[in-house]
C-alpha positions in Angstrom: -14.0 19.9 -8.7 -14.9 16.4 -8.0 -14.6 14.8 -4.2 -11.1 14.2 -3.1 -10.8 11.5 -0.3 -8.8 12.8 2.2 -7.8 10.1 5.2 -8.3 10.9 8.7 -5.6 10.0 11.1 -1.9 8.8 10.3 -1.1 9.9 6.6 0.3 7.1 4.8 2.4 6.5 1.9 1.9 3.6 -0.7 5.7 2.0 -0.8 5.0 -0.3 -3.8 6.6 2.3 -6.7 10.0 2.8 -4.5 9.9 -0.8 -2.4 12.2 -2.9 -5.1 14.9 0.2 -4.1 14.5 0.3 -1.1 14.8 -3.3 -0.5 18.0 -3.4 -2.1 19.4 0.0 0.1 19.0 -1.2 2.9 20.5 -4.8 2.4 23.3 -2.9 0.7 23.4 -1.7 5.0 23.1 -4.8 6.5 21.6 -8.1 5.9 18.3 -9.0 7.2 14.7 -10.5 7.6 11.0 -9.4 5.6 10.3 -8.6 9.4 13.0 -6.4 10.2 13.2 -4.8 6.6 9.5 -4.1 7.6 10.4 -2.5 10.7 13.5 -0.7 9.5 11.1 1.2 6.1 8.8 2.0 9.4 11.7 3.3 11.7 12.9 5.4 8.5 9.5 6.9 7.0 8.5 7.8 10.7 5.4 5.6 9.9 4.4 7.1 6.9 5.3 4.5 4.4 2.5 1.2 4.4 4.8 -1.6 4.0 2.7 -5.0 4.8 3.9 -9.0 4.5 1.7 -9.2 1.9 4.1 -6.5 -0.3 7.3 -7.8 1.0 7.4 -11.5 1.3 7.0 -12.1 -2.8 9.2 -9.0 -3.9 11.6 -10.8 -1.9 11.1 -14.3 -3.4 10.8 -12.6 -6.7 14.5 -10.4 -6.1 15.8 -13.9 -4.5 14.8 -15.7 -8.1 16.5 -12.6 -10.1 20.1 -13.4 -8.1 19.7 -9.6 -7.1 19.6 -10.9 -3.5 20.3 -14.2 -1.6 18.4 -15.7 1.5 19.3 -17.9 3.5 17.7 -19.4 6.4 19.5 -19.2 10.0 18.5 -19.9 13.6 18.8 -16.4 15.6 17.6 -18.5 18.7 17.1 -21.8 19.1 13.0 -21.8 19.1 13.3 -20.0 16.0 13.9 -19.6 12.2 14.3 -16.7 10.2 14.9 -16.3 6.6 17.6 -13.6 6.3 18.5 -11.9 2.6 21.8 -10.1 2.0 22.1 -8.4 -1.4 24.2 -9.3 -4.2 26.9 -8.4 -6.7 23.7 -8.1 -9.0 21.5 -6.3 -6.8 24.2 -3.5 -6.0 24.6 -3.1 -9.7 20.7 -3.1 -10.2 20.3 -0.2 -6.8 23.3 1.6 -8.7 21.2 1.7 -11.9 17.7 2.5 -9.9 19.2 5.4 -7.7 18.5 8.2 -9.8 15.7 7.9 -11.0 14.6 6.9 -7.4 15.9 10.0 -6.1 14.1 12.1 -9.1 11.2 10.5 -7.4 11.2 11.3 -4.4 12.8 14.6 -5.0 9.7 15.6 -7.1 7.3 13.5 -3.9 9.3 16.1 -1.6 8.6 19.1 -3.7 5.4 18.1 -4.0 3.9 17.7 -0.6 6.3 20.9 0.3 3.7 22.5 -2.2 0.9 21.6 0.0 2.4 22.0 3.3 3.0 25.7 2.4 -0.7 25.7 0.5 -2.1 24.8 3.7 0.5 26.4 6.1 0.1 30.1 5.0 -3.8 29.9 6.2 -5.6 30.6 3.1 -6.4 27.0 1.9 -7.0 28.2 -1.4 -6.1 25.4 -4.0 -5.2 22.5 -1.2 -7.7 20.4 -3.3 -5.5 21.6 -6.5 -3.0 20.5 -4.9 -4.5 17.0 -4.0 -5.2 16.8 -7.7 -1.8 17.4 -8.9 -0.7 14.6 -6.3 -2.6 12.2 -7.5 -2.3 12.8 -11.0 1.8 12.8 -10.2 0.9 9.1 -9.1 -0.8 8.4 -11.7 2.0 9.6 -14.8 4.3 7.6 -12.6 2.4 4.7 -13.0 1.4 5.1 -16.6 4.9 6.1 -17.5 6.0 2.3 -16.7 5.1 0.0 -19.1 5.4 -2.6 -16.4 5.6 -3.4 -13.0 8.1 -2.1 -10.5 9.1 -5.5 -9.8 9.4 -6.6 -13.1 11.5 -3.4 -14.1 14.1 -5.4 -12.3 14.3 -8.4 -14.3 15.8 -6.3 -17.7 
């Protein structure tokens, strides 16, 4: 079998697949900023999830354009301004229509690295590079599987 790159330190999740969704869940909570949204997907993955400006800022302007959620900008001190979104009538119709196969998703993620927890848990290490394998070829059907991007899944 070929080299698997394996990273050292924190493991961390790409967001981008699951990001449009989770956007809209948690504004279907509470309203609120690319910062906290940022803080609140880091607070909820433990850390696991790699959520950056550069991945949030435009799928925000890009959900503000498709109506699926509104910003607006408000003063939350008087030094400061912050661009806060709240989610729509749209965009809880869109999260209603994304949930499952969301879930699906990270239902078959959760099996999945339950797989290799076990693989590498029981001591015998056999197939924990299988297992890396079948990982990233998951990530890859799910990518292949979509004729589009996440983002622009949305717009239909």
């Amino acid at each position: 079998m070929g080299y698997v790159p394996i990273a050292i330190g924190k493991p961390r999740l790409k967001a981008q697949p699951l990001l449009p969704f989770l956007i809209l869940h948690l504004l279907d909570s509470e309203p609120d900023n690319g910062y906290g949204l940022m803080r609140r997907i880091d607070e909820l993955t433990l850390g696991r999830v790699a959520v950056n400006p550069n991945m949030i800022y435009p799928l925000l302007n890009r959900l503000d354009e498709q109506h699926l959620i509104a910003g607006e900008w408000v003063r939350p001190t008087p030094q400061r301004r912050s661009h806060a979104y709240r989610i729509t009538a749209a965009g809880k119709a869109q999260l209603d229509e994304m949930r499952p196969k969301a879930l699906q998703e990270l239902r078959a993620l959760l099996k999945a690295v339950e797989r290799l927890y076990t693989e590498c848990h029981d001591g015998s290490g056999d197939g924990v590079e299988r297992h890396l394998v079948l990982l990233e070829d998951r990530r890859r059907k799910y990518f292949r599987d979509r004729d589009v991007a996440p983002q622009e899944q949305l717009r239909g």
